[in-house]
N, CA, C and O atoms as a printed pandas DataFrame, in Angstrom:
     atom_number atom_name residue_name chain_id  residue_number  x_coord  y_coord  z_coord
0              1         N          UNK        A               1  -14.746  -32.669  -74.190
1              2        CA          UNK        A               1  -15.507  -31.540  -73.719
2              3         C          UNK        A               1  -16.749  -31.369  -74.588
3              4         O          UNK        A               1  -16.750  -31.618  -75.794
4              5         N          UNK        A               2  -17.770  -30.945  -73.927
5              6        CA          UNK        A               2  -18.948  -30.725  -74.603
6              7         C          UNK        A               2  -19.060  -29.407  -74.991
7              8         O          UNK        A               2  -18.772  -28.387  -74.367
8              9         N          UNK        A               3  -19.667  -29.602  -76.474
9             10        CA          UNK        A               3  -19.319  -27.867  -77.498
10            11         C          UNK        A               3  -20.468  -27.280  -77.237
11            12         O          UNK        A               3  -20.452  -26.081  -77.514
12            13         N          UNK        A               4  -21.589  -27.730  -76.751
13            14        CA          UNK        A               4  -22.563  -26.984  -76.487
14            15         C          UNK        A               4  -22.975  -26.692  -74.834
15            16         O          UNK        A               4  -22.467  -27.386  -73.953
16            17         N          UNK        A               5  -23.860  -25.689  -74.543
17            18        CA          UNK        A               5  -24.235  -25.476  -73.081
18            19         C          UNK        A               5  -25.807  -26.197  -73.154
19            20         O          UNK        A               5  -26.683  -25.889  -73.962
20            21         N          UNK        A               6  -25.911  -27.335  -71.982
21            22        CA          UNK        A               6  -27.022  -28.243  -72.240
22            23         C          UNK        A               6  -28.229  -27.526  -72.025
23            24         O          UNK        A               6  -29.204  -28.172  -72.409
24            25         N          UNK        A               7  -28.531  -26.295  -71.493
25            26        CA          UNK        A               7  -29.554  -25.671  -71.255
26            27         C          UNK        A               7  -30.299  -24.861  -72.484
27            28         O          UNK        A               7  -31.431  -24.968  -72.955
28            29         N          UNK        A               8  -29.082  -23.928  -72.833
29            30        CA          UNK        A               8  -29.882  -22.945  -73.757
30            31         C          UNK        A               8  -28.822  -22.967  -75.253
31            32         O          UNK        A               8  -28.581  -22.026  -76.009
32            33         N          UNK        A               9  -28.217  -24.730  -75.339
33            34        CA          UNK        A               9  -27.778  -24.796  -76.886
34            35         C          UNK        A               9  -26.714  -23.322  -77.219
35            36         O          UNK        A               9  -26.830  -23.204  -78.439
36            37         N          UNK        A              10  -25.994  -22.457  -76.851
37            38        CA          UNK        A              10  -24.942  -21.403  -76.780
38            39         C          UNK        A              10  -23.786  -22.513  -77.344
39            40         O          UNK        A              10  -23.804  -23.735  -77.197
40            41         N          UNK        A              11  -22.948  -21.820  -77.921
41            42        CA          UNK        A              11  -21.420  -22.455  -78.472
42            43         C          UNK        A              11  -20.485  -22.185  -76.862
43            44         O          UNK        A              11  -20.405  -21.167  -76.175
44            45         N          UNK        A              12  -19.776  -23.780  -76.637
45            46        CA          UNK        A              12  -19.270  -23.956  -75.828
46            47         C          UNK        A              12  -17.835  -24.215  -76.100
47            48         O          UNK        A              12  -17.362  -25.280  -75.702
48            49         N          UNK        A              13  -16.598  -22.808  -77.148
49            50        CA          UNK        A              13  -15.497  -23.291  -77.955
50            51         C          UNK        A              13  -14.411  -24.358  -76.762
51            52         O          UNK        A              13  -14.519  -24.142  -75.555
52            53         N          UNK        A              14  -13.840  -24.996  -77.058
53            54        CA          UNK        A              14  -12.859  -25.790  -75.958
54            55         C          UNK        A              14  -11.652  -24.391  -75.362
55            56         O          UNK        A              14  -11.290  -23.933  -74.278
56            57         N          UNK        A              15  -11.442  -24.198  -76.482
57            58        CA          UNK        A              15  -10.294  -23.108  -76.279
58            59         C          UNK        A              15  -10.641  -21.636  -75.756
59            60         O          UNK        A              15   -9.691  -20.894  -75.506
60            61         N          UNK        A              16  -11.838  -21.211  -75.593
61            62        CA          UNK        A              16  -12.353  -20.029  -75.369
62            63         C          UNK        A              16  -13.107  -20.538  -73.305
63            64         O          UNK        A              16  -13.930  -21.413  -73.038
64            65         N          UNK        A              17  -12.270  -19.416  -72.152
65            66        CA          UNK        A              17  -12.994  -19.547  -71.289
66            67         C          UNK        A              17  -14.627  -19.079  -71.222
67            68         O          UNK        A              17  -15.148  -18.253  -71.972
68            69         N          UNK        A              18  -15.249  -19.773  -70.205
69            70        CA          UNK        A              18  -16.503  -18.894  -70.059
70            71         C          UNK        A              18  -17.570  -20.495  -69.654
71            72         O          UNK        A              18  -18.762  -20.357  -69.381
72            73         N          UNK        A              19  -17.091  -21.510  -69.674
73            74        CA          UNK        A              19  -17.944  -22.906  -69.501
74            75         C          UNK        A              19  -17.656  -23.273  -68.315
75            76         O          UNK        A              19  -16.658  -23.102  -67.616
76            77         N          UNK        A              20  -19.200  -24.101  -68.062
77            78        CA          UNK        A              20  -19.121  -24.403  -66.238
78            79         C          UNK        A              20  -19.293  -25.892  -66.623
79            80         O          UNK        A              20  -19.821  -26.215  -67.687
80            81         N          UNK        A              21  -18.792  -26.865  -65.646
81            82        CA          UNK        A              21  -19.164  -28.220  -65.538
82            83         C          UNK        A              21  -18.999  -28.468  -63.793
83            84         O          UNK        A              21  -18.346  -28.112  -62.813
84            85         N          UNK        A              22  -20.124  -29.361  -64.241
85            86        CA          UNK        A              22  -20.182  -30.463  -62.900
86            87         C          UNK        A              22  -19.170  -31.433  -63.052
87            88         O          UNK        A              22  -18.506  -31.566  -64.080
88            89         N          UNK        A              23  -19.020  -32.303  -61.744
89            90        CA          UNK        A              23  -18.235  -33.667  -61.843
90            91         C          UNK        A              23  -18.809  -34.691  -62.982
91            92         O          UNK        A              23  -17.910  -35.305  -63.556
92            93         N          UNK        A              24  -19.489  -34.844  -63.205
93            94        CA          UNK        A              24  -19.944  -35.707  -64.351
94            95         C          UNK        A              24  -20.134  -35.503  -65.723
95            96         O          UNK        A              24  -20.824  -36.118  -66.536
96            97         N          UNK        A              25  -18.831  -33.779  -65.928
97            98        CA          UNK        A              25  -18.405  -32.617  -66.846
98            99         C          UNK        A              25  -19.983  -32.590  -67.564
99           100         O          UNK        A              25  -19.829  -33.008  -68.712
100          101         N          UNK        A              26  -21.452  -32.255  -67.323
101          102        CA          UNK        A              26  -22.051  -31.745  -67.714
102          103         C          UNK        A              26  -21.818  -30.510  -67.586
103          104         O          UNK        A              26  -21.239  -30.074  -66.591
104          105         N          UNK        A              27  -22.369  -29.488  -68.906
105          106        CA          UNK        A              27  -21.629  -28.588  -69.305
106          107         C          UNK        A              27  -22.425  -27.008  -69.943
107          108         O          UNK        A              27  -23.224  -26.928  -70.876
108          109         N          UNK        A              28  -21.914  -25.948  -69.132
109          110        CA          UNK        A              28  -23.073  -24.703  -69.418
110          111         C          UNK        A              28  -22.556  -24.245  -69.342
111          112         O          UNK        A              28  -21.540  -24.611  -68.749
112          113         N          UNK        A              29  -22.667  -22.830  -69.885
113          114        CA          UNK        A              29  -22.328  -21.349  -70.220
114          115         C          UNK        A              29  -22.352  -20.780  -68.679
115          116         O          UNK        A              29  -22.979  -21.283  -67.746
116          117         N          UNK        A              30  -21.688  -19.848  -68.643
117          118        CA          UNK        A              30  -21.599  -18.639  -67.420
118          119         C          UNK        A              30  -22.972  -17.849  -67.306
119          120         O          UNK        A              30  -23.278  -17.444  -66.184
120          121         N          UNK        A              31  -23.784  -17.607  -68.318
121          122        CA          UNK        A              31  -25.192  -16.928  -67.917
122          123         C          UNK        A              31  -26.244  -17.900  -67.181
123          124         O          UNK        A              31  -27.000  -17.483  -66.303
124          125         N          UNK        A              32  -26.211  -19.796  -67.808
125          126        CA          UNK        A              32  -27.025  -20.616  -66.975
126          127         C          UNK        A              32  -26.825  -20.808  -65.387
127          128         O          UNK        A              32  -27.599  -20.837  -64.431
128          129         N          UNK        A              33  -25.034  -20.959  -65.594
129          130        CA          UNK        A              33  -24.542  -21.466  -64.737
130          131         C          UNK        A              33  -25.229  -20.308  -63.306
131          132         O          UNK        A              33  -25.966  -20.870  -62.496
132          133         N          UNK        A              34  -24.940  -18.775  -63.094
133          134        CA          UNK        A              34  -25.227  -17.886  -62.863
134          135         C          UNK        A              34  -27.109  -18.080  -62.419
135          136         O          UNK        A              34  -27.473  -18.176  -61.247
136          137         N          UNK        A              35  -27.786  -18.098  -63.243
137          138        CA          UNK        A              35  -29.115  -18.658  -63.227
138          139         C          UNK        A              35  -29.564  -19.953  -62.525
139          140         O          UNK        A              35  -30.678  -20.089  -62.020
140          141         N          UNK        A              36  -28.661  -20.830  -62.537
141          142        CA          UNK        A              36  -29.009  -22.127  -61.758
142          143         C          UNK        A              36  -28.140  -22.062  -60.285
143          144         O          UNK        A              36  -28.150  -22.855  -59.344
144          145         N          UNK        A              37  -27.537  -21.042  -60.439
145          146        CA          UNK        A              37  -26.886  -20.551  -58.892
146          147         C          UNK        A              37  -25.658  -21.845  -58.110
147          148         O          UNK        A              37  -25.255  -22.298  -57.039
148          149         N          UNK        A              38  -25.475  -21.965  -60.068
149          150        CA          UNK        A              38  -23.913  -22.416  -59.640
150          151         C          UNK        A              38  -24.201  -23.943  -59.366
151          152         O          UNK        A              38  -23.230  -24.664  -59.137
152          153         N          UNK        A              39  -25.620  -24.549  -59.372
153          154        CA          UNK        A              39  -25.545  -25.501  -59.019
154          155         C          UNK        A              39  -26.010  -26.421  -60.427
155          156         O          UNK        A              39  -26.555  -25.784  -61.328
156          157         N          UNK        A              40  -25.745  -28.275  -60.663
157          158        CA          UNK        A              40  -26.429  -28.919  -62.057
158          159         C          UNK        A              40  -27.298  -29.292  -61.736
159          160         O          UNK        A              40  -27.668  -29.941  -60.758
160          161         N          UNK        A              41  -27.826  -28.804  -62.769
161          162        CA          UNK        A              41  -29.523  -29.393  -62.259
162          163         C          UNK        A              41  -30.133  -30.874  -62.970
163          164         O          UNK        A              41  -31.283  -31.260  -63.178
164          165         N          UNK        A              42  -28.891  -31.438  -63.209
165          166        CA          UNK        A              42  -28.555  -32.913  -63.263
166          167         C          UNK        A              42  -28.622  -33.970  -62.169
167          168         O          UNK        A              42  -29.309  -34.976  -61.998
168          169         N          UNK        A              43  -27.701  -33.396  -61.529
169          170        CA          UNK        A              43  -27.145  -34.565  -60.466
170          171         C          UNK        A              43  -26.889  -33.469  -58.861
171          172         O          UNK        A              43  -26.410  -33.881  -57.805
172          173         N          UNK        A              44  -27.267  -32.364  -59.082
173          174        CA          UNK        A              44  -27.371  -31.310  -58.095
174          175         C          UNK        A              44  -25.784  -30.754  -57.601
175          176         O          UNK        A              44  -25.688  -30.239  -56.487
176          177         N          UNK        A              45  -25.159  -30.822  -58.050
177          178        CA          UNK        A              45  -23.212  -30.914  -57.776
178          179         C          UNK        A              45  -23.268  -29.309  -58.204
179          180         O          UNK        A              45  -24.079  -28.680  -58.883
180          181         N          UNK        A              46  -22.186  -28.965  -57.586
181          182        CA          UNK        A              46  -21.650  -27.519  -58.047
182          183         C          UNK        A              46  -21.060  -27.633  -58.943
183          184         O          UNK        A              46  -20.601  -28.759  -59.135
184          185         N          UNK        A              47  -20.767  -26.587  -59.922
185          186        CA          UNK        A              47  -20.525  -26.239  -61.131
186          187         C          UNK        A              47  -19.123  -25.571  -60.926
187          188         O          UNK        A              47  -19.063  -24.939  -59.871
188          189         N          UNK        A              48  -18.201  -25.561  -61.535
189          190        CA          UNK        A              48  -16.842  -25.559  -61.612
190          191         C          UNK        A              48  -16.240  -24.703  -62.928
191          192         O          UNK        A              48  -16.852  -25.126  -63.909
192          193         N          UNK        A              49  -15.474  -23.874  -63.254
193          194        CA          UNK        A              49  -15.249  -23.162  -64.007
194          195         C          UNK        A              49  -14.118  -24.534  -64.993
195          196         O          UNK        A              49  -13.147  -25.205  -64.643
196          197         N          UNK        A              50  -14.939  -24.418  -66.356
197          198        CA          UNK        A              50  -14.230  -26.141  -67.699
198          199         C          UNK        A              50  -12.778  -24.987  -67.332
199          200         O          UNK        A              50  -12.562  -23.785  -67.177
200          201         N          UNK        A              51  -12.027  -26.343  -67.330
201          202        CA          UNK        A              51  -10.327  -25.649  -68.370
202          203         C          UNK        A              51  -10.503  -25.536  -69.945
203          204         O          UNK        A              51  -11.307  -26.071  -70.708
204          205         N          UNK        A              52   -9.334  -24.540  -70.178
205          206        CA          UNK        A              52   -9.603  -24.721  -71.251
206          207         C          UNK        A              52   -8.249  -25.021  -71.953
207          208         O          UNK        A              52   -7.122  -25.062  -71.459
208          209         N          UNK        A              53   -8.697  -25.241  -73.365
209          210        CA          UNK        A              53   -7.776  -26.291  -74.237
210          211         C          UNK        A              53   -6.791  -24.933  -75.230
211          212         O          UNK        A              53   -7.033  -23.735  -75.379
212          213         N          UNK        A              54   -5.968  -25.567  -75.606
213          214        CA          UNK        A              54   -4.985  -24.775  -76.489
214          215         C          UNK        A              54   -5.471  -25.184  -78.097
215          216         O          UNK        A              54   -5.453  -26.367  -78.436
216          217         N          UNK        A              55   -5.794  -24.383  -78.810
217          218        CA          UNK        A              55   -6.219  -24.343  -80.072
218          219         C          UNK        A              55   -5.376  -25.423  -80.926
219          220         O          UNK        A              55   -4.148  -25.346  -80.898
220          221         N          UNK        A              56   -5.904  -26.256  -81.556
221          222        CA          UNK        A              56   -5.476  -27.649  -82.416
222          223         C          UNK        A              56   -4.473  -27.317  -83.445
223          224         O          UNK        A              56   -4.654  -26.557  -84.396
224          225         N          UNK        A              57   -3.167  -28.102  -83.095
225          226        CA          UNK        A              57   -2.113  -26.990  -84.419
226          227         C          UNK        A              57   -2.394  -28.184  -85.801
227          228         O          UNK        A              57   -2.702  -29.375  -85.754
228          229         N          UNK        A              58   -2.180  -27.427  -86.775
229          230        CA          UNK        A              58   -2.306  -28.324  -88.362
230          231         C          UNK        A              58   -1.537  -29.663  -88.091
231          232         O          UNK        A              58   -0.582  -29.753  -87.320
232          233         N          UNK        A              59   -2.051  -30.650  -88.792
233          234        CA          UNK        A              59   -1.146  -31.590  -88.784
234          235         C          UNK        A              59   -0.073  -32.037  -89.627
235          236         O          UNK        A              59    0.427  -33.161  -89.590
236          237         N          UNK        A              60    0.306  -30.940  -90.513
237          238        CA          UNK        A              60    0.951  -30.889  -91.467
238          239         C          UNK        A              60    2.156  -29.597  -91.448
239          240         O          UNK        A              60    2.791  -29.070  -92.362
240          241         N          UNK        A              61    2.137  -29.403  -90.150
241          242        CA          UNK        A              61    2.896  -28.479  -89.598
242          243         C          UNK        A              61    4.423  -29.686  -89.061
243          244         O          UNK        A              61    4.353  -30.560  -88.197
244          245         N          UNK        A              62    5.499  -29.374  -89.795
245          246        CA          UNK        A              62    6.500  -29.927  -89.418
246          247         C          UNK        A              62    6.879  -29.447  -87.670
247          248         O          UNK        A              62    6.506  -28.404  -87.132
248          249         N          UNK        A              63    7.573  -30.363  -87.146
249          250        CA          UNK        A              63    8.005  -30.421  -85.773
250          251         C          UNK        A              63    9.014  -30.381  -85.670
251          252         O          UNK        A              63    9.522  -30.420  -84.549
């Protein structure tokens, strides 16, 4: 996943909702996404609400 939104550089956390991607997971914030009217202005594809990820456990955490 891409940590940044390619438009206006915003923090894009994996684990935090709020990121849009196209099929070719280019990747923006909910205010661009909103502004470009949902569409990438990449490859012209609709924009899709990212999943998001479960926060990275220590690796030194017994199992």
């Amino acid at each position: 996943m891409k940590p940044i939104c390619e438009r206006c550089q915003v923090s894009l956390p994996a684990e935090q909702p709020g990121a849009w991607i196209c099929s070719y997971e280019c990747s923006f914030c909910s205010t661009c996404c909103v502004q470009m009217g949902q569409r990438c202005p990449n490859c012209g594809g609709d924009l899709q609400r990212r999943p998001t990820r479960q926060p990275e456990q220590s690796t030194d955490t017994q199992r």
